[in-house]
Every structure is written in C-alpha cells, then in structure tokens.
C-alpha positions as CSV (number, residue, x, y, z in Angstrom):
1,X,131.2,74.0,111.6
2,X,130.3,75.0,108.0
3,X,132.4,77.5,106.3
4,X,131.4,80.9,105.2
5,X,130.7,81.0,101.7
6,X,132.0,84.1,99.8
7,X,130.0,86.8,98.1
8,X,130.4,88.1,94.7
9,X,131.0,91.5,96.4
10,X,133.9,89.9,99.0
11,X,135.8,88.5,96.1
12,X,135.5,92.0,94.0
13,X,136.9,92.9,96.9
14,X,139.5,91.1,97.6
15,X,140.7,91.1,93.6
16,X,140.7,95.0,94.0
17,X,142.8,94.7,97.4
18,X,145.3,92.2,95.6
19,X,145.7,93.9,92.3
20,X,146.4,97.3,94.1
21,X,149.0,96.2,96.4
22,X,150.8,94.4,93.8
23,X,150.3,95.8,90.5
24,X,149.4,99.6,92.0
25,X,148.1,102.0,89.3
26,X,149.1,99.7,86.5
27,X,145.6,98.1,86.7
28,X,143.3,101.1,87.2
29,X,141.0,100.0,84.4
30,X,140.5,96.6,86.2
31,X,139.8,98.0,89.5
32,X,137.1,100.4,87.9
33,X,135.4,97.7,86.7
34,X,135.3,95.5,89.1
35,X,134.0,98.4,91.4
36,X,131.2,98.8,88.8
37,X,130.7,95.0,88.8
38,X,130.2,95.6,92.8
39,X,127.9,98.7,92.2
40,X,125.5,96.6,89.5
41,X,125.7,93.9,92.7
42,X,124.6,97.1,95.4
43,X,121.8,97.9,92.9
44,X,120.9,94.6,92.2
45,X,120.1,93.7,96.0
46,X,118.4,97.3,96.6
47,X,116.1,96.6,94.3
48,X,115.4,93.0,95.7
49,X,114.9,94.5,99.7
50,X,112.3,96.8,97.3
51,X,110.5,94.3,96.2
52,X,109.9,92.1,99.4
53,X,109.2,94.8,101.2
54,X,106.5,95.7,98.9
55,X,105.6,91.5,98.7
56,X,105.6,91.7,102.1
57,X,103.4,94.9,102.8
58,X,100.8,93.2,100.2
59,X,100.9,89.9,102.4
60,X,99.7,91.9,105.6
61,X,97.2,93.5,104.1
62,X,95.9,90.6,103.1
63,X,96.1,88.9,106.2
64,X,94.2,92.1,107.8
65,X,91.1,91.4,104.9
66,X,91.4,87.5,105.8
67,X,91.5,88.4,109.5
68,X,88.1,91.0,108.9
69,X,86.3,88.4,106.6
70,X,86.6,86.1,109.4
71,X,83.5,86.0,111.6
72,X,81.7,84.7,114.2
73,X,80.3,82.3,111.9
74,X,82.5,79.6,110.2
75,X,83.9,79.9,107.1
76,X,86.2,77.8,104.8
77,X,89.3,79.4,103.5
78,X,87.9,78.7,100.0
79,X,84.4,81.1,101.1
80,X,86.8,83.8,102.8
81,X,88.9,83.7,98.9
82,X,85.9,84.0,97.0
83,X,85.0,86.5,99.1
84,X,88.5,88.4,98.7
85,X,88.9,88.1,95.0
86,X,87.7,91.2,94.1
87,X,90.2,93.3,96.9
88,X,93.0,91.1,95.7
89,X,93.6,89.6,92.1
90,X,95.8,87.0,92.9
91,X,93.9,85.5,96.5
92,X,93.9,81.9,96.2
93,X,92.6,79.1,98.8
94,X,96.5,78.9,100.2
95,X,97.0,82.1,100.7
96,X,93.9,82.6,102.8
97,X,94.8,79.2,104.6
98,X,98.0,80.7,105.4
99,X,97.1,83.2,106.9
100,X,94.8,82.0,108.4
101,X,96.5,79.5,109.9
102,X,99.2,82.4,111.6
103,X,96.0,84.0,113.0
104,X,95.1,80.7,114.8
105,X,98.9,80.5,116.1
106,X,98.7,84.2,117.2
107,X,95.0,83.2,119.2
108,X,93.3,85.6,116.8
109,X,90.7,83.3,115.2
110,X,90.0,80.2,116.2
111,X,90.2,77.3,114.0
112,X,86.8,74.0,114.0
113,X,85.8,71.4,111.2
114,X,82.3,71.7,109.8
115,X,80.5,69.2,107.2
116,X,80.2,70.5,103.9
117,X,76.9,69.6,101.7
118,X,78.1,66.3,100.5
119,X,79.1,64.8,104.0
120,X,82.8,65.9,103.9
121,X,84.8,67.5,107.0
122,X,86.5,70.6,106.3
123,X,88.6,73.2,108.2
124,X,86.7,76.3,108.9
125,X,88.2,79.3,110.5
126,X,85.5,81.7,112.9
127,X,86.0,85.1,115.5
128,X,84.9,82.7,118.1
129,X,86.2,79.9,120.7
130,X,84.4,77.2,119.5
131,X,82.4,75.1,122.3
132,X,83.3,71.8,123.3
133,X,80.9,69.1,122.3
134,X,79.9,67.3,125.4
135,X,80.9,63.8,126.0
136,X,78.7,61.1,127.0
C-alpha cells in the first residue's frame, strides 16, 4: 500500500504542535510564522480552486457552442473551430475534438468518416445517427 505523502500544511503543523509542547511560549515568533507560512499555503490553493473553476466553466461553454455548431450535416472538428474562433480566442482543432468526442460518449452527437477533397478519410461529427451502408 503506498504511503501518505505529507503536505506543506501537515508539517507546519506538526512543527507548531512540537515546538509548543516543548519549548511553550519561548518560540512564539516561530509559531507565527509558520502559521503565516500555512495562511500564504490557504491562499495559495483558494486562488487555484478559482481558477479551475473559472477554466472549467469556460470548457463547458465551449462544449455547449461545439455541441450547437454540430448539425445534421457532417462537419470536421477543424470546420466546427473555424467556425468558433470568433466566440472563443483560443478554440483550436483539439479542443473541439475533445469535446466532441465526450459528446459521442454521452450519445449526444454521433460520430462517421467522410472524404475530404483530396481523397482522404476524416472524422466528422453530425446531430444525426448515421445510416448503415448496406452490405452486399
């Protein structure tokens, strides 16, 4: 079983709790600092949850435009970001694939291969189940 690694914060804490048992008011200016060390650690990883939630909340609405530009007819994930670029600054061809790609997993969109001009196969993403090709 792996061990536990320790935070930052759990070894402030455990100096504080070992220099005031021992050493008792003595070390005052120690213990204040390290509780400001722990408070710059608080702040530090308030700021972080701010900024993924915010990441995180730009994300989804991205994948609500990638999920809107998505229609009935098939589109690449390069169309649907040149499409998007002037929503969203930083849309690239990954980003739409991704989520994309969680839309297909979630049985939003559905996912088929089209040729592209110069003979290639690509991924397209469309709004409909494609039909099956028949076999004969």
């Amino acid at each position: 079983m792996a061990e536990k690694k320790v935070t930052k914060k759990e070894m402030y804490n455990g100096l504080i709790a070992t220099l005031t048992e021992n050493f008792g008011d003595e070390v005052q200016e120690y213990v204040e600092f390290l509780q400001g060390e722990i408070a710059i650690l608080d702040k530090r990883a308030e700021k972080e949850k701010e900024r993924r939630a915010e990441k995180k909340a730009e994300g989804d609405e991205l994948g609500v435009a990638v999920k809107n530009a998505i229609v009935a007819e098939p589109k690449t994930a390069e169309v649907i970001a040149e499409e998007l670029a002037e929503q969203f600054e930083d849309v690239t061809k990954a980003k739409v694939t991704y989520r994309a790609s969680q839309l297909v997993k979630a049985g939003e969109v559905f996912k088929t291969q089209v040729k592209t001009e110069d003979g290639r196969k690509v991924v397209a993403y469309t709004s409909e189940a494609p039909v099956p090709e028949d076999v004969e």
